[in-house]
C-alpha positions as CSV (number, residue, x, y, z in Angstrom):
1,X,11.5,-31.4,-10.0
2,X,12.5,-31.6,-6.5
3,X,9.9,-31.3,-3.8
4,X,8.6,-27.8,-2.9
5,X,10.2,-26.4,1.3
6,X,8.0,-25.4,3.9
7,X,8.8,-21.6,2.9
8,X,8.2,-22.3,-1.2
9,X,4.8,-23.7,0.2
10,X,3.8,-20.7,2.2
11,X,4.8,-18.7,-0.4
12,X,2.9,-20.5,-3.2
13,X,-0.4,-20.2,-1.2
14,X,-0.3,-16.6,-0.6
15,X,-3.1,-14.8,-3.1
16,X,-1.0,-13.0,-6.0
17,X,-1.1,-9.3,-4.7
18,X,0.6,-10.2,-1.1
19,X,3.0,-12.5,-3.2
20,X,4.9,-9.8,-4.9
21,X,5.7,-8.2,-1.5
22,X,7.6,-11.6,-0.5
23,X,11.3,-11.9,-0.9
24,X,14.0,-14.7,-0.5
25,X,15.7,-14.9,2.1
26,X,19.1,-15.2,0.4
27,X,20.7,-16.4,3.8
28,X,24.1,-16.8,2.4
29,X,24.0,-13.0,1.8
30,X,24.1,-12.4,5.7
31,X,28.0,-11.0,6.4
32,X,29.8,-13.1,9.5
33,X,29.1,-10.0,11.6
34,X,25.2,-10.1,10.7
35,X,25.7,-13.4,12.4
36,X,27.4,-12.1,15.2
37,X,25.1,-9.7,15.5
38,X,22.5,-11.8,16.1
39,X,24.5,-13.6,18.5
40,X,25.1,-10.8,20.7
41,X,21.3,-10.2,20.9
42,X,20.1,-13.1,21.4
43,X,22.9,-14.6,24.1
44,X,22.0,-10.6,26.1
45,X,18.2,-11.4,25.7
46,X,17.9,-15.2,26.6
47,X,19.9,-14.6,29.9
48,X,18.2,-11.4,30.4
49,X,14.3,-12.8,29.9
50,X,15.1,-16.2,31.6
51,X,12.6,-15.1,34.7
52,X,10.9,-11.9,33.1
53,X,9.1,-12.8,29.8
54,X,5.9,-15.0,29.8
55,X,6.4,-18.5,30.1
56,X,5.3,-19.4,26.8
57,X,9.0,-17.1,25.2
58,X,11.8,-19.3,26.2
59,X,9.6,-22.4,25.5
60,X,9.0,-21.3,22.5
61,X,12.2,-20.2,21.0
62,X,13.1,-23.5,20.5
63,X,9.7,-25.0,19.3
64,X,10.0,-22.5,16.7
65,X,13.4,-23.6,15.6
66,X,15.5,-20.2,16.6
67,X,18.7,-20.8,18.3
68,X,20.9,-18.5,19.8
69,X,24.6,-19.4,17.8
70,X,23.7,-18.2,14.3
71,X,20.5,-16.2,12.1
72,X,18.3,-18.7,11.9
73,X,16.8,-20.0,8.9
74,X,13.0,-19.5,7.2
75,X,13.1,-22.6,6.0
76,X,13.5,-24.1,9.5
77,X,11.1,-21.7,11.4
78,X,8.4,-23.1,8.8
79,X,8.8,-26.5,9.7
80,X,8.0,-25.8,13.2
81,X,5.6,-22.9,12.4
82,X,3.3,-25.3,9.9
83,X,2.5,-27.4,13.2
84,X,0.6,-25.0,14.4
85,X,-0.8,-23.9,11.5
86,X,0.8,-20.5,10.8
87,X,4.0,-20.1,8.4
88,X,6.7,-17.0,7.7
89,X,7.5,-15.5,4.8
90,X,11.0,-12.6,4.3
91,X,10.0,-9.2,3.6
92,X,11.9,-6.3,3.1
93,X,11.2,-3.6,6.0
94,X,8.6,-1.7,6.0
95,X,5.2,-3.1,4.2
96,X,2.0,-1.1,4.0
97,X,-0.5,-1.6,7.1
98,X,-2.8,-3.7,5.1
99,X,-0.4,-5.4,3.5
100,X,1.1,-6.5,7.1
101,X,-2.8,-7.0,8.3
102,X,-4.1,-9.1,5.6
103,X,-1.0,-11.5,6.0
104,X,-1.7,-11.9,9.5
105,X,-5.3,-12.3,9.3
106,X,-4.2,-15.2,7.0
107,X,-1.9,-16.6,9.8
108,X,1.3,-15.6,7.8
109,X,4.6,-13.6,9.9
110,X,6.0,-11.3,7.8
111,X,10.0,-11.1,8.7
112,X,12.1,-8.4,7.6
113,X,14.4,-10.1,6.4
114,X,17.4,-7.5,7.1
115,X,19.0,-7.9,10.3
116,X,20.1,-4.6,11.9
117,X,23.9,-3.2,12.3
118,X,26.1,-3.9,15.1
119,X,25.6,0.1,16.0
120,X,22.4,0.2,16.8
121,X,22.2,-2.9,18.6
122,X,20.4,-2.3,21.5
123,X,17.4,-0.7,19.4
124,X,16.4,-0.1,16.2
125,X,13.3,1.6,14.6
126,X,13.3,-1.1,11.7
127,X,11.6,-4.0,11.4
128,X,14.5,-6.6,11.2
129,X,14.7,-10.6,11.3
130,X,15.7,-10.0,15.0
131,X,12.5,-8.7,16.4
132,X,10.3,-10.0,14.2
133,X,11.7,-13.6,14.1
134,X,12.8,-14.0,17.7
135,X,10.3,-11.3,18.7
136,X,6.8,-12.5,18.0
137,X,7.5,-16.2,16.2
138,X,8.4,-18.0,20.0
139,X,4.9,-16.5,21.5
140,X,3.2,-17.6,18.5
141,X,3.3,-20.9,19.9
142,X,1.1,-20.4,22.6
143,X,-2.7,-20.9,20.8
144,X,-4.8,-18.1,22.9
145,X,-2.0,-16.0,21.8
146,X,-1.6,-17.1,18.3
147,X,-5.4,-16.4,17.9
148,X,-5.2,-13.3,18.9
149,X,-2.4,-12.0,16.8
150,X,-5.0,-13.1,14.0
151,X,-7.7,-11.6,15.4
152,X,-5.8,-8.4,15.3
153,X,-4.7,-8.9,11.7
154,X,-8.3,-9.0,10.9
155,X,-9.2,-6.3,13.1
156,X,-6.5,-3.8,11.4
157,X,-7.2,-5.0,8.0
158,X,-10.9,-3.8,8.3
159,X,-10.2,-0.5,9.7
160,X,-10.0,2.7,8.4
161,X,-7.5,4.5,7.1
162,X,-7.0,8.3,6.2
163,X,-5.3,9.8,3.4
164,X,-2.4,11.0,5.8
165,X,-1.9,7.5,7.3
166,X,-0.2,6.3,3.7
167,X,2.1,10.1,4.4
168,X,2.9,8.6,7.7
169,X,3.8,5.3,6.7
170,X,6.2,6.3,4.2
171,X,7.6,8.8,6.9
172,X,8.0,5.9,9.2
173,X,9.7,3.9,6.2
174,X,12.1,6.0,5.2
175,X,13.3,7.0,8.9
176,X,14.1,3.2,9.2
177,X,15.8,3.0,5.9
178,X,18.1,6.1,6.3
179,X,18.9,5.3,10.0
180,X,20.4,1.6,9.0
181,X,22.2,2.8,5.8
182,X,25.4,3.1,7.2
183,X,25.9,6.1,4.3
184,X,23.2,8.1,5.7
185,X,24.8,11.2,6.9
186,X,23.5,13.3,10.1
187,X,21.7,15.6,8.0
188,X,19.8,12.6,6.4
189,X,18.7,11.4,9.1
190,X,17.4,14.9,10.7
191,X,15.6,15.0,7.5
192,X,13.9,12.1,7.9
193,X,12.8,12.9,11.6
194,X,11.6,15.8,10.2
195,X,9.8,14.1,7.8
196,X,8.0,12.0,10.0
197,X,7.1,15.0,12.2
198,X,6.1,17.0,9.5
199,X,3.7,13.6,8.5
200,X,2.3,13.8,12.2
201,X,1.4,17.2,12.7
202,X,-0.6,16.4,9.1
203,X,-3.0,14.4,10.4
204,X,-6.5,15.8,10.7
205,X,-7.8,13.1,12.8
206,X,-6.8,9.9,14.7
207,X,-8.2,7.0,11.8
208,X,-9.8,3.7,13.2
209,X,-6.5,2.3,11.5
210,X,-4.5,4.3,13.5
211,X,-6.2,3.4,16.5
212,X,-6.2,-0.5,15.7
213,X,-2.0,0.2,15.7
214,X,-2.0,1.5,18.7
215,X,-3.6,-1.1,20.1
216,X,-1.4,-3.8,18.3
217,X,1.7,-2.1,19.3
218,X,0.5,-2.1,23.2
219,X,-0.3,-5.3,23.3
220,X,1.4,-8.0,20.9
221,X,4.8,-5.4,21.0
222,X,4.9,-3.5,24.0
223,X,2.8,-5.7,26.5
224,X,3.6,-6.7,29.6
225,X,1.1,-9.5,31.4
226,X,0.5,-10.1,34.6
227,X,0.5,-8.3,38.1
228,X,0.5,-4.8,37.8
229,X,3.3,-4.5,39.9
230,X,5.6,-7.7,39.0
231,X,4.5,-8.7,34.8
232,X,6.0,-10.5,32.4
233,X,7.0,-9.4,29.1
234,X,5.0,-10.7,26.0
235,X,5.7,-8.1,23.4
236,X,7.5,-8.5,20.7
237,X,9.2,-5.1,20.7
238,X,10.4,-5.7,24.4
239,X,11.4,-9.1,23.6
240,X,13.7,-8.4,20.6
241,X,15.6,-5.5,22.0
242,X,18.1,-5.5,24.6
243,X,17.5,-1.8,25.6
244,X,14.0,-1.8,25.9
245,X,13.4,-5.5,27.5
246,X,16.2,-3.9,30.3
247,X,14.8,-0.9,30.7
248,X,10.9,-2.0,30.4
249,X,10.7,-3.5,34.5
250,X,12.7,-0.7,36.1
251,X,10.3,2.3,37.9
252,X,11.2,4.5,35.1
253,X,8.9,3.1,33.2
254,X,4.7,3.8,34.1
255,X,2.7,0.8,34.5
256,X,-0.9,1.1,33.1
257,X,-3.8,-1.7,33.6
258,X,-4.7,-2.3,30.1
259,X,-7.7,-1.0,28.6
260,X,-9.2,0.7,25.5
261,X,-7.1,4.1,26.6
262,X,-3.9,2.6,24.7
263,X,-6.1,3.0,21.4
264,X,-6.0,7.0,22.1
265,X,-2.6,6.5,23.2
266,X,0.8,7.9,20.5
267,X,3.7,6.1,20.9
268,X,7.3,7.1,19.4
269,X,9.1,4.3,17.3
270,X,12.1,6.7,17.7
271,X,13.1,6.3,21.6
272,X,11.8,3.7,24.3
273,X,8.6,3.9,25.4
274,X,7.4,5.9,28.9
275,X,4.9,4.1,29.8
276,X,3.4,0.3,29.2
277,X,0.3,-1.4,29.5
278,X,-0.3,-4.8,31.4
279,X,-2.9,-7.1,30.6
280,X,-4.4,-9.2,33.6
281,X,-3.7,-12.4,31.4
282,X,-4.1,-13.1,27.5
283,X,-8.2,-13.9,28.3
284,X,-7.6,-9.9,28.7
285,X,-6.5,-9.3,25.5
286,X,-9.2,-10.3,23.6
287,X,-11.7,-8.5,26.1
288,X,-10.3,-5.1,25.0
289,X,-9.9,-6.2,21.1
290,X,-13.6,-6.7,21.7
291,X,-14.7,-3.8,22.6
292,X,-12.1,-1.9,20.5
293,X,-13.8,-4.0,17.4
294,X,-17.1,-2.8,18.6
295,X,-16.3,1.2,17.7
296,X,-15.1,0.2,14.1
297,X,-17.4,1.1,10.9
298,X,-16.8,-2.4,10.0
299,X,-19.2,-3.5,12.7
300,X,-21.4,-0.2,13.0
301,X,-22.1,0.3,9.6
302,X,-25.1,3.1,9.0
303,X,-24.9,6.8,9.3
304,X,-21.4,6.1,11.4
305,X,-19.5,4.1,8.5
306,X,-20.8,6.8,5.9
307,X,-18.9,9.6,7.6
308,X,-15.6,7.5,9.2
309,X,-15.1,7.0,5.1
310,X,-16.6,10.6,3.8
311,X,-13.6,12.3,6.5
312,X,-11.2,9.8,5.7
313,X,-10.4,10.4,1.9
314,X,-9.7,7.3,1.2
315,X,-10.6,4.1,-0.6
316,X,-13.1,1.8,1.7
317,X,-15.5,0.0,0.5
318,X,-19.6,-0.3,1.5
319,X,-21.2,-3.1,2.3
320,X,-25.0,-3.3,1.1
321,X,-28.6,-4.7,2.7
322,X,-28.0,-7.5,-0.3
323,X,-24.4,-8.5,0.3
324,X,-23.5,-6.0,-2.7
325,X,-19.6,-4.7,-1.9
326,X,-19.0,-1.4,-3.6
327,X,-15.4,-0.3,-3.2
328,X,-14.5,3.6,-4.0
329,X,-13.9,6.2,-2.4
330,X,-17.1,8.5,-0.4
331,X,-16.8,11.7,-1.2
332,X,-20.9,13.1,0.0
333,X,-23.7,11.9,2.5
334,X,-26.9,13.2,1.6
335,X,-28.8,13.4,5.1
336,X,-32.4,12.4,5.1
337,X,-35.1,11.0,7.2
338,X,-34.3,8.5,9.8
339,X,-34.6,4.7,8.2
340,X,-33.7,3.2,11.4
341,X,-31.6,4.3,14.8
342,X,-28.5,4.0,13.0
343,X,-29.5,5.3,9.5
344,X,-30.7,9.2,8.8
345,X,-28.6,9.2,4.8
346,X,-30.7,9.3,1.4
347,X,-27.8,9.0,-0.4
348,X,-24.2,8.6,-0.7
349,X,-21.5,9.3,-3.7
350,X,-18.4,7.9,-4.3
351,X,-16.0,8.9,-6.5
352,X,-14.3,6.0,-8.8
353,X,-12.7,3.9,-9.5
354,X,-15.6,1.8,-8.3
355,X,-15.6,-2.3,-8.4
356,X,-18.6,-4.2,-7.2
357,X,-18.0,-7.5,-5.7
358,X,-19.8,-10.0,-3.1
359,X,-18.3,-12.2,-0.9
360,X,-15.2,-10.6,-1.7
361,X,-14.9,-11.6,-5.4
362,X,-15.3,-9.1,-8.5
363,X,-18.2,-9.2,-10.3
364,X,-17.4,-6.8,-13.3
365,X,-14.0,-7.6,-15.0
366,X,-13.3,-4.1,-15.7
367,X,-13.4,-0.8,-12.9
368,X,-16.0,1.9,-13.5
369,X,-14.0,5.6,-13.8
370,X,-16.9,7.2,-13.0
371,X,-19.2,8.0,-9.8
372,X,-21.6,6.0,-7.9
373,X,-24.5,6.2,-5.8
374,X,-26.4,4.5,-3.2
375,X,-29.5,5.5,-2.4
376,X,-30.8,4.1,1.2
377,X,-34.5,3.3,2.2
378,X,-35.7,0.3,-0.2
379,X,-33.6,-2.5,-1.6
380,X,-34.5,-3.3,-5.7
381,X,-32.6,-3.3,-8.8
382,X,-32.3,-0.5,-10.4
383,X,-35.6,0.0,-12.6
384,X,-34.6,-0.3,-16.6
385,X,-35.4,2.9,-19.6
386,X,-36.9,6.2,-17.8
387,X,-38.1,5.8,-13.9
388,X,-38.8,8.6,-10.7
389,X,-38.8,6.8,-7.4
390,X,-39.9,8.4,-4.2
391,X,-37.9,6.5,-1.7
392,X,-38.8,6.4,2.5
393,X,-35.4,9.2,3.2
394,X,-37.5,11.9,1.3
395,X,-35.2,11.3,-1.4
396,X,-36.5,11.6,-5.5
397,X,-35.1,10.3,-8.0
398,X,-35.7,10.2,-11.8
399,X,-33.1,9.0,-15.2
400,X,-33.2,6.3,-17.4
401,X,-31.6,2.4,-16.3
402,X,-29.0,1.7,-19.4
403,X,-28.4,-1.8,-18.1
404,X,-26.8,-3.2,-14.5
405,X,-26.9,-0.3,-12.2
406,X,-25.8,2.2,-15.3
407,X,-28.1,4.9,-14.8
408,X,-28.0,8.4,-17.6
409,X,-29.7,11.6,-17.3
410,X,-29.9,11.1,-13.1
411,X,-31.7,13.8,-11.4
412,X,-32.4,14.4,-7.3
413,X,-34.0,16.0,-5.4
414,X,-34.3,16.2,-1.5
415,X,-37.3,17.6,0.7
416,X,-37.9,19.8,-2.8
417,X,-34.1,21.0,-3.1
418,X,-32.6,19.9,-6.1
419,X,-29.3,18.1,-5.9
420,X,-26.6,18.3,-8.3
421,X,-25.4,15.1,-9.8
422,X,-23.9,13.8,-12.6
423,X,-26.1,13.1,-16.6
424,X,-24.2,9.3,-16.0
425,X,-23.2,6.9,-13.3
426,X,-23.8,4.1,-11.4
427,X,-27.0,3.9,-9.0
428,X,-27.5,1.4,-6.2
429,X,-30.5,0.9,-3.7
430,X,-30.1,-0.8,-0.3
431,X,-32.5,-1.1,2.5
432,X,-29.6,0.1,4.8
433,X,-26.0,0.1,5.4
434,X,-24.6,-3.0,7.2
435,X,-21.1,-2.6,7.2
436,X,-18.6,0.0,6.0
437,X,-15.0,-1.5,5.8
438,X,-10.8,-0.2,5.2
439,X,-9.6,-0.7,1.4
440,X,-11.4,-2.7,-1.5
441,X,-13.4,-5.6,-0.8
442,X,-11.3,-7.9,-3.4
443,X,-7.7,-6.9,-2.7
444,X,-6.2,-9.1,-5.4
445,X,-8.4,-7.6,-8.0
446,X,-7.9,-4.0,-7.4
447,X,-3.7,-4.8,-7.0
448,X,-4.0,-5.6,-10.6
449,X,-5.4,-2.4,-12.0
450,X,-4.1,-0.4,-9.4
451,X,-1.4,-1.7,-7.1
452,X,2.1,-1.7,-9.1
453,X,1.5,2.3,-9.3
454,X,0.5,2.6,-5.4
455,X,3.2,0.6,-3.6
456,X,7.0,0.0,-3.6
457,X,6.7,-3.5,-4.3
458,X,9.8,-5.5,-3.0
459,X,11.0,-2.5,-0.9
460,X,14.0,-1.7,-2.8
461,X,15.3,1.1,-0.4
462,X,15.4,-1.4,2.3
463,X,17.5,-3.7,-0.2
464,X,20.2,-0.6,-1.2
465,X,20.6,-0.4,2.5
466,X,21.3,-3.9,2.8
467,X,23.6,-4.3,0.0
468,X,25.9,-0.6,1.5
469,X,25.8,-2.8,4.9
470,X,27.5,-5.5,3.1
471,X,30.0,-3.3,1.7
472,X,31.1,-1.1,5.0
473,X,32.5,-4.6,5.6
474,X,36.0,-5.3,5.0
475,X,37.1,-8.8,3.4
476,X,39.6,-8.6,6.5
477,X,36.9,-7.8,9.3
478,X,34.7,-10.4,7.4
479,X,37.8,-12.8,7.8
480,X,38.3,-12.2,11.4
481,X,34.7,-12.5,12.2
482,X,35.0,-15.7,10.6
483,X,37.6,-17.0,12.2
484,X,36.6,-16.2,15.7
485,X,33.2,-18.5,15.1
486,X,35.3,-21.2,13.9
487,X,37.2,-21.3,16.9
488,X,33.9,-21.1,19.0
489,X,33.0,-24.3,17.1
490,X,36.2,-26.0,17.6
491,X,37.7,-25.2,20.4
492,X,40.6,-22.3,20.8
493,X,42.8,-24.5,22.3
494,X,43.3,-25.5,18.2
495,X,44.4,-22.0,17.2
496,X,47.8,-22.2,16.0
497,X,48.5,-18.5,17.1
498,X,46.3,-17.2,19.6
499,X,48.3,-14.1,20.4
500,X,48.5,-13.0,16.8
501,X,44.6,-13.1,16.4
502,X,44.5,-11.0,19.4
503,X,47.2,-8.6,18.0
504,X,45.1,-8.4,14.9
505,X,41.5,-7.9,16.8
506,X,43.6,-5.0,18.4
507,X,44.3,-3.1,15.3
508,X,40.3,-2.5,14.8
509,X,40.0,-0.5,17.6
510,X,36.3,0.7,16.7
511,X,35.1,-2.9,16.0
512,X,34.0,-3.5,19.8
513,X,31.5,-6.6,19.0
514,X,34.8,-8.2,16.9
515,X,36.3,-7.5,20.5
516,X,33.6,-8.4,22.6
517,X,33.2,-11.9,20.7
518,X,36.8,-12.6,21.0
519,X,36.7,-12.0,25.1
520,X,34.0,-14.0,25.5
521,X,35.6,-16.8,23.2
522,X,39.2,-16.9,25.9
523,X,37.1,-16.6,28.9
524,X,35.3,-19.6,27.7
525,X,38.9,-21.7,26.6
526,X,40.1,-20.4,29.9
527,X,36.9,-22.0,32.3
528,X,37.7,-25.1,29.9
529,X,41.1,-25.7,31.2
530,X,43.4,-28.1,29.8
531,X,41.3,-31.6,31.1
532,X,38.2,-30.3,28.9
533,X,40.5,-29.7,26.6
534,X,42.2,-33.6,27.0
535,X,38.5,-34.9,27.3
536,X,37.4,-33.4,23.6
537,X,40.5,-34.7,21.7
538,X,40.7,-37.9,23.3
């Protein structure tokens, strides 16, 4: 069995649920005028950035193994990439947030592995292996950086999101698809804008995970560094797209110090951005992730966690006084007295599917459909056969312990009021709340009874877009793209008929990158001359 490459590698060591999201590259599946495509780009932006990005861009862009000729190759990037400890894996568009998040927390760059079309080349709202490989991999070379690209992947993973963030996601998806399927009509792709907007106006609140996005997207792809009034471009977004890296320095666009306002700031992945943030330095960067990471329930924990998970409607999971994880979804916080400054609950209810885990790894090999509670003031098991507690919150409690924290017949009452819960569930006790946190504790777990149902998987839309991209392109254009980058590699003077390739560029009249390329290719045999010429055959 031939040895494993750098990308089988990465691959192999991703945990199980983030592997099914990975897909091959299939390189020889990119058309000649994907690869022209690229060229365009990258030529535009490597003369364009020479003295605007951050030092640490054209450096890296060839430390990582991306040249400018032709798409380059996972394979390649990993070899560089595993240097430095990090590695790249293809995706198709689009994953989910904590998908995205978790991969990045584990120092793994998810490419798109789709490359957009030659008509929206100056911008696109999809992820695609032009901003995401030429985009963030060159940067990632720079340690402070790299470390805090993790730092955000860890950051996003743990924070919260709502029930209309997973709505806005799939909005956001499916405006990317539609807009780079070249069979989208115009009416597809106003509905997909109004999809999104419809998606946005949804949103009851701003969710610590949409926050943490904002910040990523102000900062690792639309930062500038520097001095406020001559920085350097560091963002991904800027440094991937020809439009926005040209139009990011001008006055049209508002220069902000950066600081924790780009959190509470919206940005549109439809147009160029208005404004921009500019960090003082990347020292900067981690000062605001700081304090950003400060806000989250993942560090607050208490009375604060309980209700950033009771509004957000989603799955999160709680982190108890004995390192206890219970992951479900909060659906009531009893208030009662006040345990400590940041703890006033007597008891919280989730509604399943619950797992318990600690450190991260499940304890119970099968999910409990039923409800949970955790009851706050006094950390013990839960007592077995018939019990009534009085715990410090002014909470009573009285059932009968079935086993583990199985608890039948459960009654409560608080300050004399009698609460309604159910005759059977699950009943926890922890002296307070440490940490309340985004998603399940054990990912990997709860994608195998839960996550085939919940996610598209290998992002097929993406892939049907791909494969009608393909298509749209004629064996003759294919031919002539061909042609023209084999005359780049060997010279034009050893064209047989170099008027006839002109006379058959002409007859594509709406193929202006097929015409662009060819220009570029005479003005280059023409600054040869004949002695270059005599010097290469010779």
């Amino acid at each position: 069995m031939p040895p494993m490459t750098s990308t089988e590698y990465a691959i192999a060591h991703l945990p199980s649920h983030l592997r099914r999201y990975v897909v091959t590259q299939d390189y020889e599946a990119y058309t000649p005028r994907d690869h022209a495509v690229w060229r365009h780009v990258l030529r535009r932006l490597t003369s364009h950035l020479r003295d605007r990005a951050h030092a640490s861009y054209l450096k890296g862009l060839e430390a990582a193994g991306i040249g400018v000729e032709r798409i380059p190759s996972l394979d390649e990037m990993n070899q560089r990439l595993e240097r430095i400890g990090w590695s790249a894996v293809a995706v198709r568009g689009f994953v989910p947030p904590a998908v995205f998040t978790e991969l990045q927390s584990l120092r793994v760059l998810a490419i798109a592995a789709d490359i957009r079309t030659h008509e929206h080349i100056a911008y696109t709202p999809a992820p695609d292996i032009i901003h995401e490989s030429a985009g963030h991999a060159p940067i990632l070379l720079d340690p402070r950086y790299a470390e805090y690209v993790q730092r955000c992947g860890v950051v996003g993973f743990k924070a919260i999101a709502s029930l209309e963030d997973q709505a806005l996601y799939e909005a956001i998806r499916n405006l990317s698809v539609v807009k780079e399927d070249p069979c989208s009509t115009l009416g597809d792709v106003r509905s997909a804008k109004e999809r999104l907007q419809g998606a946005s106006a949804s949103r009851r609140y701003v969710s610590e995970s949409t926050r943490a996005s904002r910040l990523y997207w102000w900062t690792a792809e639309y930062g500038l560094v520097g001095d406020l009034e001559d920085p350097r471009i560091y963002g991904a977004g800027l440094l991937s797209s020809i439009g926005e890296a040209e139009h990011c320095l001008t006055s049209a666009v508002a220069k902000w110090p950066l600081s924790l306002v780009c959190t509470d700031t919206e940005y549109d992945i439809t147009t160029m951005q208005p404004q921009l943030f500019v960090a003082r330095d990347f020292d900067q960067l981690f000062e605001v992730l700081d304090a950003f990471e400060a806000t989250l329930a993942w560090k607050r924990g208490g009375d604060f966690g309980i209700e950033e998970a009771l509004r957000s409607q989603s799955l999160n999971h709680l982190v108890l006084s004995d390192g206890l994880e219970l992951s479900g979804c909060v659906v009531q916080r009893v208030p009662g007295m006040a345990l400590s400054q940041d703890l006033a609950t007597a008891l919280v209810r989730l509604d399943g599917p619950i797992m318990t885990s600690r450190g991260g790894k499940t304890l119970t090999p099968l999910p409990w459909h039923g409800e949970a509670f955790v009851a706050f003031g006094q950390e013990m098991p839960l007592p077995q056969g018939a019990f009534s507690l009085d715990l410090p919150s002014g909470l009573r409690l009285s059932g009968f312990g079935a086993g583990g924290h199985e608890v039948l017949h459960l009654h409560g009452e608080i300050e004399g009021k009698p609460l309604a819960l159910p005759t059977r569930g699950l009943l926890f006790f922890s002296q307070d709340l440490p940490s309340v946190a985004g998603g399940p504790a054990d990912p990997g777990t709860w994608d195998q009874w839960f996550g085939e149902r919940n996610s598209f998987a290998a992002g097929q839309a993406e892939q049907q877009a791909r494969l009608r991209k393909a298509e749209a392109l004629t064996p003759e254009l294919a031919a002539l793209y061909t042609e023209i980058r084999k005359l780049r590699e060997t010279g034009l003077e050893n064209h047989p008929n170099r008027k006839a390739l002109e006379e058959r560029v002409a007859h594509c009249p709406d193929e202006w990158l097929l015409r662009e390329e060819l220009a570029e290719l005479n003005a280059l045999g023409d600054s040869r001359g004949p002695a270059d010429s005599d010097k290469e055959s010779s």
